[in-house]
N, C-alpha and C positions, 0 to 999 in steps of 0.2 A: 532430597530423596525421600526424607519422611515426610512432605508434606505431598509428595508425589502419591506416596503409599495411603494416608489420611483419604486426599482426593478419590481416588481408586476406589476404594471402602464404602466409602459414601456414596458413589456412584451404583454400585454394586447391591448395597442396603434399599437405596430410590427404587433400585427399578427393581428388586424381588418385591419389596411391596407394593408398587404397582403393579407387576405382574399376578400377584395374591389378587390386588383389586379386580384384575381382568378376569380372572378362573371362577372366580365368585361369581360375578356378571353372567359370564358363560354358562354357569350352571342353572341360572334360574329362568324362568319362562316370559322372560321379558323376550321384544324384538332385540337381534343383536346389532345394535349399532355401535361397532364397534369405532370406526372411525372418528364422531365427533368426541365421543371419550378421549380419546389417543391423542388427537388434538387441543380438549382441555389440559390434557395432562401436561403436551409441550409446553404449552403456554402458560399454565401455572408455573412447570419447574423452572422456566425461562424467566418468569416474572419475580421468582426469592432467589435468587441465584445466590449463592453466597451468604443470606441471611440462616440465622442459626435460633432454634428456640432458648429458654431459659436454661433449657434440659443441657443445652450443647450439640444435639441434632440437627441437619439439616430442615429446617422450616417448612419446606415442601412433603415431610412425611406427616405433619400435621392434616394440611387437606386431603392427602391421600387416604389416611387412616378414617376421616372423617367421611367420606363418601363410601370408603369399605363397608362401615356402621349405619351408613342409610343407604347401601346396598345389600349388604348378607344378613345382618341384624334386624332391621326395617324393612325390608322389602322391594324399598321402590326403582325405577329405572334408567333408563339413560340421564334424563332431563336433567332428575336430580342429582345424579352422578357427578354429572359436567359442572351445577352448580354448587354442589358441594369441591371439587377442585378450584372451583373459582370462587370460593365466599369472600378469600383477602384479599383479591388481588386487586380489587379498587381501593378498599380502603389503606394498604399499606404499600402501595406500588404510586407509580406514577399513571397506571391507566385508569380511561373512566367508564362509565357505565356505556353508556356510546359505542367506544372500542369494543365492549363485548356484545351488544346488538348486530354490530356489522361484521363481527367473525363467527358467533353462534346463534342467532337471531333473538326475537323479541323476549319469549318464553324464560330463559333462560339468565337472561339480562334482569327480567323483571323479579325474579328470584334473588339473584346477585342482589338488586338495589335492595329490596327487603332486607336484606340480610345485612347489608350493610350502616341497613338507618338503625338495625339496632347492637352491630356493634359492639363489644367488653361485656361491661356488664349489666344485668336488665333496668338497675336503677345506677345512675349515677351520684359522684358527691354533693355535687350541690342541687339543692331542691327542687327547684325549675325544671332541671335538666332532667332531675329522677322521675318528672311525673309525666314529661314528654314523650321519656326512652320509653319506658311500661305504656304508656299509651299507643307507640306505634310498633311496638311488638303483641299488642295487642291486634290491633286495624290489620294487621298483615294477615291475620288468619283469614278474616275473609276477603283479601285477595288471593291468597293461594296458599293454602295449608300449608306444602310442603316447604314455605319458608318458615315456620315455626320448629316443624318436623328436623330439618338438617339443623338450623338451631340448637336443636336438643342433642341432634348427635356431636355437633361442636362441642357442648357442656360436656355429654359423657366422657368425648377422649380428656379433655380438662382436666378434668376428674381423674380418670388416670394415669395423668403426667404430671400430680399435683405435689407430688416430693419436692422440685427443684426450686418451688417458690419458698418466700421468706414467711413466717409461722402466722403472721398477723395478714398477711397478703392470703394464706390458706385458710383462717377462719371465715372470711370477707367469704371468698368462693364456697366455699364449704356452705357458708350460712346459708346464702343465697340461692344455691341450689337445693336443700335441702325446703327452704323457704317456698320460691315459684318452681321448679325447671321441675321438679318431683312430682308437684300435683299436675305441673300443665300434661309431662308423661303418663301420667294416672289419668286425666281425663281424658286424654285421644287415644286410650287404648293399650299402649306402649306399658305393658303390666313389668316385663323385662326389666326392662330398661329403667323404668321407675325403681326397683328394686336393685338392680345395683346404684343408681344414683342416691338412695338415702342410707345405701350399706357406704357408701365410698365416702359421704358427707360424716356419716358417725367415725369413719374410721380415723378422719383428721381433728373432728372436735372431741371424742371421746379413746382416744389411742389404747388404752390401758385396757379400757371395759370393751374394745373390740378384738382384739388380742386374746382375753380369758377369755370371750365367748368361742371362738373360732375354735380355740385350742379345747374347750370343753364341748364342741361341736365332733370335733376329730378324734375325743375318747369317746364318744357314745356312737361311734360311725356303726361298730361291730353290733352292737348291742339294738340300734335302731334298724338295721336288716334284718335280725332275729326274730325282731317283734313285726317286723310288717312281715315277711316272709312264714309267720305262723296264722296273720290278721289274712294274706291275699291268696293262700293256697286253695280253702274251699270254694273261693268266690274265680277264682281261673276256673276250677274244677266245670263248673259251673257254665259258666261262659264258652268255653270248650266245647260242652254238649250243647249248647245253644248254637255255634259255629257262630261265632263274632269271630271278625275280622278286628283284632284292638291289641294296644297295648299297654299294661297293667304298670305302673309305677309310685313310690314315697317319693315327695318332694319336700324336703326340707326347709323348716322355715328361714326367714334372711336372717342373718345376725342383728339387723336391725327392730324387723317386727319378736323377736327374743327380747329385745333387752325392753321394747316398750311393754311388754308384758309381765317383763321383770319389774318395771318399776310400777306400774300403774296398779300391781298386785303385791307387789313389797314383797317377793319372793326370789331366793334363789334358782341358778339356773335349775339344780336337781327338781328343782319341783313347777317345772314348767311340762307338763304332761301333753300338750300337744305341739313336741318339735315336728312332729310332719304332718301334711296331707297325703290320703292315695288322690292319682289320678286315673281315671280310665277313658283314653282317646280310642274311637274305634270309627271305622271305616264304614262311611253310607254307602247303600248300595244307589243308585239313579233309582228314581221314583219310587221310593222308602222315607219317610214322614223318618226325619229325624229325631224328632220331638219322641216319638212314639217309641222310637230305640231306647232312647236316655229313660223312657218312663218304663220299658222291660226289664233294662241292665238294672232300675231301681228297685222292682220286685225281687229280683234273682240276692240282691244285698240284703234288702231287709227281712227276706223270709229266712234268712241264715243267722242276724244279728238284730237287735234288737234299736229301733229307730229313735232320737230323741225326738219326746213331742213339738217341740220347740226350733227345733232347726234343719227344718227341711225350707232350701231356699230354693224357688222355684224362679230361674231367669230364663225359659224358655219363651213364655206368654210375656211376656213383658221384658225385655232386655235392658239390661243400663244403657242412660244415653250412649257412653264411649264405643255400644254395639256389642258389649258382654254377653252372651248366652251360655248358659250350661245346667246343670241340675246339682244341684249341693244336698246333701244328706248326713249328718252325722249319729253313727252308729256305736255301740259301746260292743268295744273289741274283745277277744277271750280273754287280756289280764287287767279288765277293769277298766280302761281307758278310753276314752268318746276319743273317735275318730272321726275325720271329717272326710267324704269321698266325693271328689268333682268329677262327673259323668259329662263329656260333651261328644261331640264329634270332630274329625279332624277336621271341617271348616270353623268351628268353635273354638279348636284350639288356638289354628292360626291369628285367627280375632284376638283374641285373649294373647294374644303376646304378641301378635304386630299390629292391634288397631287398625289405625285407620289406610295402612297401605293392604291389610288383607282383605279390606271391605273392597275396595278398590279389585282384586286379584279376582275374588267371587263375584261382581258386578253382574247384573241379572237384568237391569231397565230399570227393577223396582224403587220407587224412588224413595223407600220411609226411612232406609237409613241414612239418606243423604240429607230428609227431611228435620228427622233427630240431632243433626250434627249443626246443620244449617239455624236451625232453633237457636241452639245454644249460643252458636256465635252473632247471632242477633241479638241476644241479649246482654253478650259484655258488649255489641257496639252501643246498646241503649245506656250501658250504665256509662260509658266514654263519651253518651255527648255532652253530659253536664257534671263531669270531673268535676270529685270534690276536691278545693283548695290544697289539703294537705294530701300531698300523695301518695304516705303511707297509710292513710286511711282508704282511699281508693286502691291500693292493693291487698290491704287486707282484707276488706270486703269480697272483692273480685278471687282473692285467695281462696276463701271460705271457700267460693262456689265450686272451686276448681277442686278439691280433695274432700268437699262432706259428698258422705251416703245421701244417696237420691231417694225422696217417694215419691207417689205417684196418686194424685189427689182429682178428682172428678167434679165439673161443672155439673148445673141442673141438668142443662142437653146432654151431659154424659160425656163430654169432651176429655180428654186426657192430658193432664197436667201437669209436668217433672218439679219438683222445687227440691232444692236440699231440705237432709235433714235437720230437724228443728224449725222449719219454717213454719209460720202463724198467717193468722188470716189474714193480717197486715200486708206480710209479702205476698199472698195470692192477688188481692185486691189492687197491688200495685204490678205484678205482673201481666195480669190481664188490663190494666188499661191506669194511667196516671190520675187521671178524674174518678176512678174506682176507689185508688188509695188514698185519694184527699179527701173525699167525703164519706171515708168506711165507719161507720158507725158498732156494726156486727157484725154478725153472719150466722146464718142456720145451716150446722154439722150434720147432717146423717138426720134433717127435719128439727133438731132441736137447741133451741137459741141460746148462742155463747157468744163471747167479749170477745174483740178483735184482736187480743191478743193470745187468743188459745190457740196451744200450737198444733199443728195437723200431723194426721197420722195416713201412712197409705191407705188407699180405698177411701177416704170422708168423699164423699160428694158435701161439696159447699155451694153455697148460696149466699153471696155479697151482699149485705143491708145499709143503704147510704141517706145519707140527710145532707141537704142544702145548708144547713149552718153549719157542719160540722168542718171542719179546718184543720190544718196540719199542726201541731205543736212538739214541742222539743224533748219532750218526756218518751214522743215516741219511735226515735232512735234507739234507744234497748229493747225492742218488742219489736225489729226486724233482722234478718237475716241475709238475702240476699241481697246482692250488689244492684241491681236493676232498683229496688225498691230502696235502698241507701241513696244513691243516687240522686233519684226521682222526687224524694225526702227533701235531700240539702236542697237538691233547686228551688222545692216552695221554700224552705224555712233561710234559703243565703238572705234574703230580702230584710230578714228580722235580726241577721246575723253579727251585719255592725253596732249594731242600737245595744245589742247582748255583750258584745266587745266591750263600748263604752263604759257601758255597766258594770264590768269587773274591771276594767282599766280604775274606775271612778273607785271602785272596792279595794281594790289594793291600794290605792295611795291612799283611800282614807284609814288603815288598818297602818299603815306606814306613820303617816303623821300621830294617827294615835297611840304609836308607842314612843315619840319624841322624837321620829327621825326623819329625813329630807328624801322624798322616790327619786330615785337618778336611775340610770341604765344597769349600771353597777347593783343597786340591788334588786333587779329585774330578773337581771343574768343568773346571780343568785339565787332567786326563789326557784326558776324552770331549772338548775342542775340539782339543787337539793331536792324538789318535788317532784321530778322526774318527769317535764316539760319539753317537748322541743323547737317551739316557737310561743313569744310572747301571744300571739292571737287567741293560739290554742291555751293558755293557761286561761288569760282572761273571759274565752268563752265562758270555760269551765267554771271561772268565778260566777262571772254574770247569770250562769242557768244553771246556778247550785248544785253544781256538781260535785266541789269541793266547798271545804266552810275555812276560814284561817282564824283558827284556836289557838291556844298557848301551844299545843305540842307543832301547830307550823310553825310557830314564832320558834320554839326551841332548833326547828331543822331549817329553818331560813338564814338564822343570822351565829355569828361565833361571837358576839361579843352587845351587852346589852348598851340599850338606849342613853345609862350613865355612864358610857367608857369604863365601865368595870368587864374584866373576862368575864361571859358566859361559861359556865362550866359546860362543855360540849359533851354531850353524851354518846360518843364515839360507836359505841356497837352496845347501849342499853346497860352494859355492866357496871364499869368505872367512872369517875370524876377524873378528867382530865385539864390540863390549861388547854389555854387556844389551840388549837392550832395552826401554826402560821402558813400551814397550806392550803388550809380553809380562807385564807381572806383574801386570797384572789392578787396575790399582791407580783409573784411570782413571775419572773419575766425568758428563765429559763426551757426551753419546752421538750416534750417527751420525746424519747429517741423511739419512737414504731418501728424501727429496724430490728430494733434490739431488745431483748425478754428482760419486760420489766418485771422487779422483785420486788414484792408484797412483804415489809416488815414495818419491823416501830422501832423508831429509837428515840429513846430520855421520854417512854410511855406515849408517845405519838404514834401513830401508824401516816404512810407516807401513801395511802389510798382509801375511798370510803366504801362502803361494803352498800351494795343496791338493796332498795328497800322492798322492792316487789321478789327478790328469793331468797334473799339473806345465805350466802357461801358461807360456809367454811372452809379454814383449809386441809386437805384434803379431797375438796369437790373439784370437775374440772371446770373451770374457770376461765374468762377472757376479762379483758380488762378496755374501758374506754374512754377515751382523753377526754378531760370537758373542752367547751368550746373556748376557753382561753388558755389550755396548756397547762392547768393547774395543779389538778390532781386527777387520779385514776379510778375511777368509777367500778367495782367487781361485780359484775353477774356469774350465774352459773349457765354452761354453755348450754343446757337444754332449756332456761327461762324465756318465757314467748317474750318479752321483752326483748332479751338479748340475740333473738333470731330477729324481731325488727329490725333492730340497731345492725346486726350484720350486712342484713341488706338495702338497709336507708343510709348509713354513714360509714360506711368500710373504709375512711380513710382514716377515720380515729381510733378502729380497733389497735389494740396491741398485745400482742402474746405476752402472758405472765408465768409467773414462778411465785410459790409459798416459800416464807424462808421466816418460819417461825418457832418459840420456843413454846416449854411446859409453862412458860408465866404467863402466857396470854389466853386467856377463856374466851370463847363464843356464847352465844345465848342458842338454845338448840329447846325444839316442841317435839317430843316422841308420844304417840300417840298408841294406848295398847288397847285392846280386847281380849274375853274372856269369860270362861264359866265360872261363877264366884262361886264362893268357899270360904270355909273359915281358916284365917291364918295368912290370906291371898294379900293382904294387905301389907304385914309385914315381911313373906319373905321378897317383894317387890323392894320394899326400900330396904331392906338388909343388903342383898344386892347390891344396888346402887352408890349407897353410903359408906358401908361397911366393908364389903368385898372389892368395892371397883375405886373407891374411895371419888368419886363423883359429887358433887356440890350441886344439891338438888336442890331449885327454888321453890317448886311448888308442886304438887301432887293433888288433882283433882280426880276424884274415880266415880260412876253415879253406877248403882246395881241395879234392876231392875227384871223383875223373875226370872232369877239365878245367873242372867247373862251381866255383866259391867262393860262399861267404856270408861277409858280413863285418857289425860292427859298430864304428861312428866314435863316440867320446865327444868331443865339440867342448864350447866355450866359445862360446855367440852373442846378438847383442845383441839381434836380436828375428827373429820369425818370417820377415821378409822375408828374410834375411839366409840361411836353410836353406832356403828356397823357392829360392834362386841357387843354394846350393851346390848343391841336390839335382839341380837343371836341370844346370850345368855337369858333373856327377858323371856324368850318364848320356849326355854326349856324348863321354865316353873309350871308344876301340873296345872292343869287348867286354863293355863295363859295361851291365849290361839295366836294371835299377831301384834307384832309391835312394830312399828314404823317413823319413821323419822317423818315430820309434815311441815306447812309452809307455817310462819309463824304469824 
């Protein structure tokens, strides 16, 4: 009987959300076809029958939910309705792509396969596999967008059903998304959706610090209506007698774009001064220059308020690729405060929050937005045809492109040119044409002559300067930025590639022998976990094209025990003298339980993990942890190090969820970094402070003054991050003292 009742439930649960899926549909201004819908939908439910997610829900509310999200959220139509009910049913059914051509036709089919070749998640664990999957989740854009599209709505609900997984199985997704699925949503438009996917990614790697934000989001609800509601009254007033059709709104920033603003400016939330934007969407009338509206509504604001010179952002005449248009202005409000106002139109808005299916909605013939998009995607297939070997370097390159701010840079003939931000002559020159970037010598900016490495700003008209002898060399992989011109890079310099190999192959074992000992694989494996390597090729490059140099301090982090079998005293976290440790020598045949929250302690003055040397944790930072490749010991990042977002989504099967379980005995090495107006006296009550009040074991104290302003850097000893979160508070309430921060060391 109770399983009768269970059944019933379930049934009941299915079809309200399907029927949700259907009313959605209904509502929007698609053709209704409603039939072949109805029909995917049988035949998906008919296809999971019985199967159940992680959650314990019927599986079939997965794809329903998902096609909900790239129908009412997104925008789009039947097609992808249908293919979004049907994304798993090939890969976890017994039907195949076939089956679905000859019961929904080709369209639809051809979706399904896309979706299918890519599957989990966007990289895989083992390395091959990872550079294949991102490659033809890649290619599939220009076959058909909207399999990338319902993709991303796949992630979102993910993301939202992301409690039932296991903690280490959540950072992996979390990373990942946070990593691609965020920026791909950011560059086709999906501004939405991109914002809850990097709110829902912090909410699992940073729990703690999303939680106080939220919660100190919902005491300032009252208080942040006050203050717009005094900022939007004159300016309605205003608009009114103008007779705009519009509606006037604050929009709150994400919890996420909060906390990056907290940290990049070492402030607490109180003193983040711009939690909102106004928005004002208003209604074109037919043959009324919209452009011309956003430039009235912009008068009507700034003759009330007062403009900053600096940040008026004009995306009318020039749109972001992803097809952004609106008019930005930030204005200094009646209690002191710059406010930023986005002025668009409601065909602006809809852009601005469903991309690329609203372009689609407004479709006119014109072809420049399709032109702008089409750009784009020819250029990750340029940078796809000559994948570089390691695939996390091909995704990170391709990353960049997808989430840096765009300029907009002009040829002689006056052509218009998008590169990201940061890019240099280098990436134009390979942009425009691979024999441009191999023989770029210069280039003349704005008529006057700079090095191929100066980086471009919007508006430079450039002018490429090339020489026959000039060649591609290795030095100038850091003087480019985009993916196409990385790319297009490796392909000339692979040729030189292995001979560079050799050459640090040949360097490490002469550095080997020359400290009395025999290269085996064994201390191979060693040097790439301690130097933080993740393929011998890739160290060696690095050896071979002196990128690294192997000094006493590698030798101290390569090996735990010297050349005479006497202990190396291991310098564990830079404080203490420790003996071996015997989890350092690799010997270890037991391996880590990833299921289960590993605990970060020391016992008999050992620690049982080693601390990464690209952000140096403490505890009290949030923290993941990752297995070496032979099970040995646990590697700690902090979960926002660009490293540790790699590693999420190149090797998520080593992640593993941690725990601090530490005493008063154990010190960190910690860099706090302060500024300030000098004075007399500023010196000592800084280390009274520290020594005397907080009783802190300060190693060094650099401060340099220079007309009346100082910088200074504090090397402390502290037990955990709580501990520099006090001091840095108490630091910045000494007169004169403006900020103190904790920094990388």
């Amino acid at each position: 009987m109770e399983e009768l009742i269970d059944k019933t439930t379930d049934e009941k649960l299915i079809e309200d959300a399907f029927q949700d899926l259907l009313d959605g549909y209904l509502r929007s201004n698609h053709r209704k076809k409603i039939d072949i819908i109805k029909r995917a939908y049988t035949f998906a439910r008919d296809a999971h029958k019985g199967v159940r997610r992680r959650s314990g829900e019927p599986y079939i509310l997965h794809p329903i939910e998902v096609a909900r999200i790239v129908s009412q959220e997104i925008g789009l139509g039947s097609t992808s309705i249908c293919a979004a009910l049907l994304h798993d049913v090939v890969e976890d059914t017994d039907y195949t792509v076939e089956d679905i051509e000859n019961l929904f036709g080709s369209k639809i089919a051809s979706i399904v396969e896309g979706l299918t070749k890519i599957s989990g998640g966007i990289v895989a664990d083992h390395i091959s596999l990872q550079t294949e999957n991102f490659r033809k989740l890649l290619l599939t854009m220009s076959e058909d967008i909207r399999v990338i599209i319902i993709k991303i709505a796949d992630r979102l609900h993910n993301m939202r059903t992301l409690d039932s997984l296991a903690p280490a199985k959540r950072f992996k997704i979390a990373g990942e998304t946070a990593y691609i699925y965020a920026p791909l949503a950011h560059r086709l438009g999906l501004y939405a959706i991109k914002s809850e996917l990097e709110d829902q990614s912090f909410k699992f790697e940073h729990p703690d610090s999303y939680n106080k934000i939220k919660r100190k989001i919902a005491e300032s609800e009252s208080n942040i209506h006050e203050v717009y509601s005094q900022f939007a009254t004159p300016i309605e007033q205003r608009l009114k007698e103008r007779g705009y059709d519009y509606t006037m709104k604050a929009r709150v920033k994400s919890v996420y774009s909060i906390w990056k603003k907290m940290q990049a400016k070492n402030i607490p939330f109180e003193e983040v001064y711009d939690l909102y934007a106004v928005r004002i969407v208003f209604q074109c009338p037919e043959n009324i220059d919209e452009a011309d509206i956003c430039w009235s509504i912009y008068n009507i604001i700034t003759k009330i308020y007062h403009p900053h010179p600096d940040r008026t952002r004009n995306w009318l005449a020039t749109p972001k690729p992803n097809g952004y248009k609106a008019l930005h202005v930030t204005v200094m409000g009646p209690q002191g405060n710059w406010v930023e106002v986005q002025i668009r139109s409601q065909k602006m808005e809809d852009i601005a929050e469903r991309g690329l299916a609203a372009h689609w909605k407004y479709k006119t013939g014109d072809k420049a937005e399709d032109t702008e998009l089409n750009g784009w995607i020819e250029n990750i297939k340029n940078a796809l045809d000559n994948p570089s070997p390691d695939a996390m370097d091909m995704l990170s390159s391709i990353k960049m492109n997808l989430y840096s701010n765009e300029i907009f840079v002009f040829t002689p003939k006056g052509d218009l040119i998008t590169l990201p931000k940061h890019a240099t002559v280098l990436d134009l020159a390979f942009t425009l044409h691979s024999d441009l970037g191999y023989h770029c010598i210069a280039a003349k900016v704005n008529h006057k002559l700079v090095s191929f490495t100066h980086e471009l700003r919007s508006g430079d008209q450039v002018e490429i300067l090339t020489s026959k002898s000039q060649s591609p060399k290795v030095e100038w992989v850091e003087h480019v930025t985009t993916s196409v011109a990385k790319s297009r890079l490796a392909t000339a310099l692979r040729k030189d590639r292995r001979q560079i190999i050799a050459l640090g192959e040949k360097t490490f074992n002469d550095f080997i022998v020359g400290n009395g000992q025999k290269p085996s694989n064994e201390l191979i494996n060693r040097a790439l976990v301690r130097l933080g390597f993740k393929n011998p090729d890739e160290f060696f490059y690095k050896l071979g094209s002196k990128g690294i140099v192997l000094d006493d301090n590698a030798y101290r982090r390569i090996f735990a025990k010297s050349n005479n079998n006497k202990f190396m005293q291991y310098l564990t976290l830079g404080l203490a003298r420790h003996k071996e440790d015997p989890r350092l020598t690799y010997d270890i045949k037991d391996s880590i339980d990833r299921k289960q929250t590993y605990i970060l302690h020391t016992q008999n003055g050992i620690p049982n993990y080693t601390i990464a040397n690209c952000c140096h944790p403490i505890p009290g930072d949030d923290v993941l942890g990752v297995v070496a490749p032979n099970e040995s010991i646990v590697i700690v990042h902090k979960q926002e190090c660009p490293e540790a977002m790699k590693i999420k989504s190149s090797y998520g099967s080593r992640i593993v969820s941690t725990m601090w379980q530490t005493d008063d005995s154990q010190s960190f090495p910690v860099t706090i970094e302060i500024k300030g107006i000098d004075r007399k006296g500023m010196l000592n009550d800084i280390t009274n402070l520290i020594t005397d009040k907080l009783n802190i074991n300060m190693r060094s104290l650099n401060i340099k003054a220079e007309q009346g302003v100082f910088v200074g850097k504090i090397d402390i000893f502290a037990q955990d991050a709580h501990l520099v979160e006090q001091l840095c508070s108490l630091l910045k309430k000494i007169k004169g003292l403006q900020s103190a921060m904790r920094i990388p060391q």
